[in-house]
C-alpha positions as CSV (number, residue, x, y, z in Angstrom):
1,X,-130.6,156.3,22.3
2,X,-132.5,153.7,19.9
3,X,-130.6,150.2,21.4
4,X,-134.2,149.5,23.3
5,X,-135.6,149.3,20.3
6,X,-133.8,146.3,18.5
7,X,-131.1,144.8,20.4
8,X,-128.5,141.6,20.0
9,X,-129.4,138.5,21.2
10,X,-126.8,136.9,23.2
11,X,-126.3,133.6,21.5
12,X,-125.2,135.9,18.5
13,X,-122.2,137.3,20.8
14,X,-121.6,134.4,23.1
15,X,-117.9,135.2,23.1
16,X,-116.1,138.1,24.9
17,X,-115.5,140.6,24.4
18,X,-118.0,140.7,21.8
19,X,-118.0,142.2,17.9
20,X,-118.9,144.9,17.4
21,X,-120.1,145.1,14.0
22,X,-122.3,142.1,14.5
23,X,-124.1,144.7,17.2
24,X,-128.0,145.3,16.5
25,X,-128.2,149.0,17.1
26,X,-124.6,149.7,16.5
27,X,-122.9,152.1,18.7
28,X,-122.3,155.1,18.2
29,X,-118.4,155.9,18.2
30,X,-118.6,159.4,17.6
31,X,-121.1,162.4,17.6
32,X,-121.5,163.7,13.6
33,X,-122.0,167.3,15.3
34,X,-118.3,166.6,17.1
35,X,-116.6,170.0,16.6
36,X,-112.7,169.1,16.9
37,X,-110.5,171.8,18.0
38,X,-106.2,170.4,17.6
39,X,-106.4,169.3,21.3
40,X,-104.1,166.6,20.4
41,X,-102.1,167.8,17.8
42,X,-98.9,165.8,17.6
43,X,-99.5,163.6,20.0
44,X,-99.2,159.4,20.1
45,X,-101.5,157.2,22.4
46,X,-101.8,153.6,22.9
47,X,-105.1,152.5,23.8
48,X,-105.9,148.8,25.0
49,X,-109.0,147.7,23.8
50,X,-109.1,150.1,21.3
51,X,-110.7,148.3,18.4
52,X,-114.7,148.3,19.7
53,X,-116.6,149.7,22.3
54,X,-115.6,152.8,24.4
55,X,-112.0,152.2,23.0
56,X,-113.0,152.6,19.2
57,X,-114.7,155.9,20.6
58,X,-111.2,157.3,22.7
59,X,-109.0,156.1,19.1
60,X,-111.6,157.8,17.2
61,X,-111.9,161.5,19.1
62,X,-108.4,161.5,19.6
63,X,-107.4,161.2,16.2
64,X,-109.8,163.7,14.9
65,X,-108.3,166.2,17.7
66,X,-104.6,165.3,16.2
67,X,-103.5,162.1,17.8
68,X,-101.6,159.3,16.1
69,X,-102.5,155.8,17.7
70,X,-101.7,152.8,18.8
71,X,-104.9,149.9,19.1
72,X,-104.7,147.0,21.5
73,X,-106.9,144.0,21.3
74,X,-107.2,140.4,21.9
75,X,-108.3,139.1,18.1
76,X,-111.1,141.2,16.8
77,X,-109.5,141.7,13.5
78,X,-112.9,143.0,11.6
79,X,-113.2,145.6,14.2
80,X,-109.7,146.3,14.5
81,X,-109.9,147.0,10.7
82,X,-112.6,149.2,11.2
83,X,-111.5,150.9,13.8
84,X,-108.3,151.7,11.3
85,X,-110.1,153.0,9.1
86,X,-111.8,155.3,10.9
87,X,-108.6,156.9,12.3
88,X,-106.9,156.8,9.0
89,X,-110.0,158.8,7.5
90,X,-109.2,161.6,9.9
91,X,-105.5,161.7,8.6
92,X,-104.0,160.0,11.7
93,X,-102.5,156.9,11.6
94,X,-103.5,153.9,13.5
95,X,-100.7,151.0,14.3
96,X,-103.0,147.8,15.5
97,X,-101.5,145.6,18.3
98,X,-103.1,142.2,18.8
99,X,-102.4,140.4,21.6
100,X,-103.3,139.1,25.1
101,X,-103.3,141.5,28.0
102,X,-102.8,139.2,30.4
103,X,-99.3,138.0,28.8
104,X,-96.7,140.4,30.7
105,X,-94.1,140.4,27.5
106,X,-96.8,141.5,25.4
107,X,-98.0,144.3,27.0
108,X,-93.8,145.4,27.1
109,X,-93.8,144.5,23.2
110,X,-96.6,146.8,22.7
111,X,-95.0,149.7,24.2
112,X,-91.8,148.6,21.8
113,X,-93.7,148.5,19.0
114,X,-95.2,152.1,19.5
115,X,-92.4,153.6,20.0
116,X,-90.5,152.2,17.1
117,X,-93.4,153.2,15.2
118,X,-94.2,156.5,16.2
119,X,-90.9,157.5,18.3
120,X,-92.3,158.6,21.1
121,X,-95.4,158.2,23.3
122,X,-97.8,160.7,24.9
123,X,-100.8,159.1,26.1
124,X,-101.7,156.0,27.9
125,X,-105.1,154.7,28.1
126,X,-105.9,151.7,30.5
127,X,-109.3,150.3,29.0
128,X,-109.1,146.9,28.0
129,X,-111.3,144.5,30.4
130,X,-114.1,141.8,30.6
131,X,-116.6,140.3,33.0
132,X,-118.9,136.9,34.2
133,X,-122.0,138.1,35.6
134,X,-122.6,135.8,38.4
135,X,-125.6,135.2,40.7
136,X,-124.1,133.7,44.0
137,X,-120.7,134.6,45.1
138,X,-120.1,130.7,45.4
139,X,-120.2,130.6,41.5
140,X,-117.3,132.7,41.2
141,X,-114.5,130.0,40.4
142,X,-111.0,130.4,41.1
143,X,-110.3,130.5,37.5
144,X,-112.9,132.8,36.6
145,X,-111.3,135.3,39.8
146,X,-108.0,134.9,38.3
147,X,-108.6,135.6,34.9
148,X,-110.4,138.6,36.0
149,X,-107.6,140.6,37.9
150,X,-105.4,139.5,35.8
151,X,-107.1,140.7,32.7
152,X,-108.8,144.1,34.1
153,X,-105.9,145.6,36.5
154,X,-102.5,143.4,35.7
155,X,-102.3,144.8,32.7
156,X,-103.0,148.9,33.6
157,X,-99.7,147.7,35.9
158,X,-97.8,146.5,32.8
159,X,-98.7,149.0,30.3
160,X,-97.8,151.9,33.3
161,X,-94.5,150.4,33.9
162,X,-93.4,150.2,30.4
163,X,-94.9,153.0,29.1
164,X,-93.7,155.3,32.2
165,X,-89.5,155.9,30.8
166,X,-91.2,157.3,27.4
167,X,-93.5,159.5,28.8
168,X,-92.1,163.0,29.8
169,X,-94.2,166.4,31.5
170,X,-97.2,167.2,30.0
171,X,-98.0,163.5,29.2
172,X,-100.4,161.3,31.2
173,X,-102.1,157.8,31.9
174,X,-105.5,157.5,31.6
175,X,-107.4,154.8,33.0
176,X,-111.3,152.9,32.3
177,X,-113.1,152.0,35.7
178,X,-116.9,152.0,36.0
179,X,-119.8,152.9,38.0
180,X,-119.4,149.4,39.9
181,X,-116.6,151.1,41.7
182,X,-118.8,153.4,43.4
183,X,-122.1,151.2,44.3
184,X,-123.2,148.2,44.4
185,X,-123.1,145.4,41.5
186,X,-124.3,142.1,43.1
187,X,-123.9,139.8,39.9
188,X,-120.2,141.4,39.1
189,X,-118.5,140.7,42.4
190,X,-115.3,139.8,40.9
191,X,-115.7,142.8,37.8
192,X,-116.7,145.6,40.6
193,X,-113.7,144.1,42.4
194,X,-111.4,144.9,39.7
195,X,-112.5,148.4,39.0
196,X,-112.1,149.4,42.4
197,X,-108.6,148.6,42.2
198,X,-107.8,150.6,39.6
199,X,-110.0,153.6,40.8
200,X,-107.3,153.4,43.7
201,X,-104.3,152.4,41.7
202,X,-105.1,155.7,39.5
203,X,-104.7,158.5,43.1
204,X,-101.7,156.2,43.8
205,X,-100.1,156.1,40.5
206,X,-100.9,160.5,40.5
207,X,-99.4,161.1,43.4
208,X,-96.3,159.3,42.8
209,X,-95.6,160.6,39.7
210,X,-96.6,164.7,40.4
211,X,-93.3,165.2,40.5
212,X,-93.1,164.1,37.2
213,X,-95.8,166.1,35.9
214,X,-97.5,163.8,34.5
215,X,-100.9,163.0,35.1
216,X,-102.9,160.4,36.1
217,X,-106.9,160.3,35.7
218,X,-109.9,157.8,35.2
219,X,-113.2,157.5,33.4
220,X,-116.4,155.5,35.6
221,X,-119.0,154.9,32.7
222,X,-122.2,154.3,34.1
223,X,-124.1,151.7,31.8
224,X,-122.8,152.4,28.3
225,X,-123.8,150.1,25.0
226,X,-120.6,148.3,23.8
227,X,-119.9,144.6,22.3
228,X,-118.8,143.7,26.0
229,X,-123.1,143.9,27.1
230,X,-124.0,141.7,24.8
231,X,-121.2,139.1,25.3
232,X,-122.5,138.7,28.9
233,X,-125.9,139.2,29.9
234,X,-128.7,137.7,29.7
235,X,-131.3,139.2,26.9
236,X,-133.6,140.4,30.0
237,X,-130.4,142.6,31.3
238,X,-129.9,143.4,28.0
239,X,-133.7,144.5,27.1
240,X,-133.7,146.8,31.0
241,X,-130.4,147.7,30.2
242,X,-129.9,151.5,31.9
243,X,-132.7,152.1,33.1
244,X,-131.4,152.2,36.3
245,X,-129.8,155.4,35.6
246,X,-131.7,159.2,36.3
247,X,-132.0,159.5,32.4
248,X,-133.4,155.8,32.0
249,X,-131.2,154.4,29.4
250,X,-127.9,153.4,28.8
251,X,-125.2,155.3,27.2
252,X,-122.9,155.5,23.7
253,X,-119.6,155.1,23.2
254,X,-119.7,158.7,21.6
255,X,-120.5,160.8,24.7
256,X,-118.0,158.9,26.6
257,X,-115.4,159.7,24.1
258,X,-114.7,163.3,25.0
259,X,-113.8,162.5,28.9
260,X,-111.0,160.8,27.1
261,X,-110.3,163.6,25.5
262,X,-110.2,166.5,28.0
263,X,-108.5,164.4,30.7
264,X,-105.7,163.7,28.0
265,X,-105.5,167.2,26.8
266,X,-103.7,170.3,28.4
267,X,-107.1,171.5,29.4
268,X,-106.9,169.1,32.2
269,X,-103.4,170.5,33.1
270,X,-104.7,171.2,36.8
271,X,-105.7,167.7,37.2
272,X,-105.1,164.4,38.6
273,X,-105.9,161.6,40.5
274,X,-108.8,162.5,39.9
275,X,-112.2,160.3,37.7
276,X,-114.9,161.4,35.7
277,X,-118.4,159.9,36.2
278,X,-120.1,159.6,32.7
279,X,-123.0,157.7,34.1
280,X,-126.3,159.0,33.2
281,X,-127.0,160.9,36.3
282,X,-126.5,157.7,39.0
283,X,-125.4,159.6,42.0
284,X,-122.0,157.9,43.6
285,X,-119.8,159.0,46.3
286,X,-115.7,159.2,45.6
């Protein structure tokens, strides 16, 4: 990965959750030696935070394996354009959503919206989410917990309840958590916070709907290089950025991707409740 060799500085992305295309290495969404095999074929997905990041990379792999989509995001309308034409390129369409999370009756409306568009819905994928690094546990404001939660796991509630009378067996919910789940991340409290709730709420949510057949699963990236790094830390986190990992730097969006893929695909038919550590090698338990 070449992002150690020229990176963003911060005061160029001092906004979550960041642009991508002002990114200095830009990510890489997809692999050029990605060999596509009609995983998806026929299938629709709505994806939050689907314009940039880890999110371009799921909209991206699953419409080059067959999947229409549906792209959530908060106002990045260069990357959301983008992001469209990428899918559209593959001969998928893309159906872009902007919107806030947070706001119950939008994250209803987006379900609405998809399936007007596309009649049906097959694929949920939880992903959307920021963070405040923060030192000292005392500099975690109430307002800064709040709009947390209720940005990284009140929506994965939302989208699940609307989405859930459209999906049918076969389909599933896929959700984002993160390594922070699994070990310690003393300057995200509030962030790690989050993502274990939804590494839980993902074995609830399976178990309840087995019955159902449909399946529920989650992706932990590790450290991976998305618009989201360089909207919060600090250009010394930025410059050490992976390091901590066994292969000593961070990820790309691109060999995220795929997880997406197979958990959302009938080669994962035999599985839920379950997550997928794409982390670089850091050893976590659970």
């Amino acid at each position: 990965m070449s992002n150690t060799d020229t990176k963003a500085r911060p005061k160029e992305q001092d906004r979550q959750p960041g642009i991508e295309k002002e990114m200095k290495p830009r990510p890489e969404f997809i692999k050029r030696a990605y060999n596509a095999a009609g995983k998806l074929d026929g299938k629709v997905a709505l994806i939050t935070g689907g314009d940039s990041g880890i999110g371009r990379a799921v909209s991206v792999h699953f419409a080059r394996e067959g999947a229409d989509v549906a792209i959530v995001y908060l106002d990045e309308q260069d990357d959301a354009l983008e992001t469209k034409r990428l899918v559209e390129a593959t001969g998928q369409k893309c159906l872009l959503l902007p919107g806030d999370v947070k706001i119950e009756a939008f994250c209803k409306d987006a379900v609405k919206q998809t399936i007007d568009a596309y009649g049906k819905l097959n694929i949920l994928v939880n992903n959307a989410g920021m963070q405040v690094p923060q030192k000292d546990l005392k500099e975690i404001s109430s307002e800064q917990l709040t709009t947390t939660f209720e940005t990284n796991i009140y929506p994965y509630f939302y989208f699940a309840q609307a989405a859930l009378p459209h999906l049918h067996e076969g389909d599933s919910i896929i959700n984002t958590t993160s390594v922070t789940a699994y070990r310690s991340s003393p300057g995200l409290i509030d962030y790690s916070a989050t993502k274990g709730a939804i590494t839980t709420f993902t074995r609830s949510l399976a178990t309840n709907l087995a019955s159902k057949k449909i399946r529920v699963n989650a992706v932990a990236p590790g450290p991976v290089w998305t618009p989201l790094i360089v909207s919060t830390f600090t250009q010394e986190k930025i410059d050490s950025f992976g390091e901590e990992t066994a292969m000593k730097r961070a990820g790309e969006p691109a060999e995220v991707g795929p997880a997406y893929v197979f958990l959302a695909s009938d080669d994962a038919s035999f599985i839920t409740g379950q997550v997928i550590h794409v982390n670089g090698g850091e050893v976590v338990n659970g």
